[in-house]
C-alpha positions in Angstrom: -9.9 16.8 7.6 -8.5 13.7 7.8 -9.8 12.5 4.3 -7.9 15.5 3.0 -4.9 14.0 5.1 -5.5 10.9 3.8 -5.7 11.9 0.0 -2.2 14.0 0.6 -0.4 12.0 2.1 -1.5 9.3 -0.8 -0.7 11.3 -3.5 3.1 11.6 -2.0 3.0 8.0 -1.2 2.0 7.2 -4.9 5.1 9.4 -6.4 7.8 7.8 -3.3 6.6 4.5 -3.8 7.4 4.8 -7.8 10.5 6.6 -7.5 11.9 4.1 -4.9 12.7 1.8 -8.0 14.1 4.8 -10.2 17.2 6.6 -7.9 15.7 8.8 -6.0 16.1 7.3 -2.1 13.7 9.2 0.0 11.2 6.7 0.8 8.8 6.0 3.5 9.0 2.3 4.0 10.6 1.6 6.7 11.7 -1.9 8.1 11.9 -0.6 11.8 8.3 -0.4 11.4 7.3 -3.6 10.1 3.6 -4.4 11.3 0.8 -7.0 10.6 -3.0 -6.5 11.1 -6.2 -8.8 10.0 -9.2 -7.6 9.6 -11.9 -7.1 6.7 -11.4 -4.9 4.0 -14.2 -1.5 4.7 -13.3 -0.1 1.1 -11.2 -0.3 -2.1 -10.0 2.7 -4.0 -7.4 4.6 -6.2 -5.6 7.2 -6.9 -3.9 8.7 -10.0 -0.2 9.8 -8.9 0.5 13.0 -9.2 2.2 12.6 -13.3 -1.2 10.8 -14.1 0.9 7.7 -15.1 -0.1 5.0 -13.1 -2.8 4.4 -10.5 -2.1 3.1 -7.4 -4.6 0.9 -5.0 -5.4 1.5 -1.7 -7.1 -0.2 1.2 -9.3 0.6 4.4 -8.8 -2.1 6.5 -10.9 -2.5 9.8 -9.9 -5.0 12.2 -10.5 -5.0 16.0 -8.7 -2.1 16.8 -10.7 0.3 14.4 -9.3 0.6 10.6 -6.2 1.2 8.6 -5.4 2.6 5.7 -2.9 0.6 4.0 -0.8 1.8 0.6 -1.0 -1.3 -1.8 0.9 -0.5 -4.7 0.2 0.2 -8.7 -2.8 -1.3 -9.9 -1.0 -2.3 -13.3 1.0 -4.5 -11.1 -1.9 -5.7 -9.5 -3.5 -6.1 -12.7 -0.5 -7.6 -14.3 -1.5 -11.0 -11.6 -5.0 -10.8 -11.8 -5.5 -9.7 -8.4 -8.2 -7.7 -7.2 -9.4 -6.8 -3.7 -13.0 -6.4 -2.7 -15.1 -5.0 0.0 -15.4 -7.3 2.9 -12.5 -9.8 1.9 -10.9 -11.3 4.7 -6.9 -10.2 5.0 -4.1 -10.1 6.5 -1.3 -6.8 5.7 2.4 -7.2 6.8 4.3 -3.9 6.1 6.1 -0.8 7.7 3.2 1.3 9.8 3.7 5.0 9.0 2.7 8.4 10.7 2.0 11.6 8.4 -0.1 14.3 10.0 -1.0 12.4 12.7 -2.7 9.5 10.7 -1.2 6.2 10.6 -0.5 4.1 7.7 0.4 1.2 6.5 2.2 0.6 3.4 1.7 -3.2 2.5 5.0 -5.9 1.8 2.8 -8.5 2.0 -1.1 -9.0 2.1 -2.6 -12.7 2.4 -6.3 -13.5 1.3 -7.9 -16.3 0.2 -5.5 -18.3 1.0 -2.8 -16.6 -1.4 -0.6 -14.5 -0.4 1.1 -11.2 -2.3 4.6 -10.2 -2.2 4.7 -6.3 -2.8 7.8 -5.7 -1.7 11.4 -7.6 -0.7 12.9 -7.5 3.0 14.4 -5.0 2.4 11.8 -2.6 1.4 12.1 -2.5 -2.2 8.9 -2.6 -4.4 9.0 -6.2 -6.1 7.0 -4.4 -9.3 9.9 -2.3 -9.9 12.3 -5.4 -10.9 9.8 -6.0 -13.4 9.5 -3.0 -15.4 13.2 -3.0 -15.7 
């Protein structure tokens, strides 16, 4: 049940977290919420949006507390940098921690690894890819 939480609630975030940049304002990110966790990535996957457009990248993230799902962003932005994320990389995810259905989430504004660190989204919530594909 909650993978089929897990998938819905992606396939939402996916469509919000593109239409953030485009007019529409309901959005999920919020900066009340803002959160860090570290831990080791447990898996990497993603997920057409619901127009088939884009893909966008998510992470599990287990850390001592037991694991996270964290929303990353598109992967052509990821791509774009020539970042990847792999199972068992060391990270740490700053970003606004988020409740649908009873699951928490995270959706990332900032994830360091390896030393680098990836800016996904401004201070005030705003997807940084979106100012570059305008």
């Amino acid at each position: 049940m909650k993978s089929a939480a897990t998938l819905f609630f992606f396939l939402i975030m996916s469509g919000q977290l593109f239409a953030q940049g485009m007019g529409q304002r309901r959005q999920f990110y919020d900066t009340t919420t803002i959160t860090s966790i570290e831990g080791t990535i447990a898996s990497v996957d993603s997920q057409a949006t619901p127009r088939g457009d884009f893909y966008m990248v998510r992470l599990t993230v287990k850390d001592t507390s037991g694991t996270t799902e964290v929303m990353v962003g598109p992967s052509f932005y990821l791509d774009s940098l020539n970042i990847s994320f792999n199972k068992g990389d060391s990270v740490k995810v700053t970003g606004s921690k988020v409740n649908f259905r009873g699951n928490d989430f995270l959706i990332a504004a900032q994830i360091v690894s390896g030393g680098k660190t990836l800016k996904l989204r401004d201070d005030s919530g705003r997807p940084v890819w979106m100012r570059e594909r305008h």
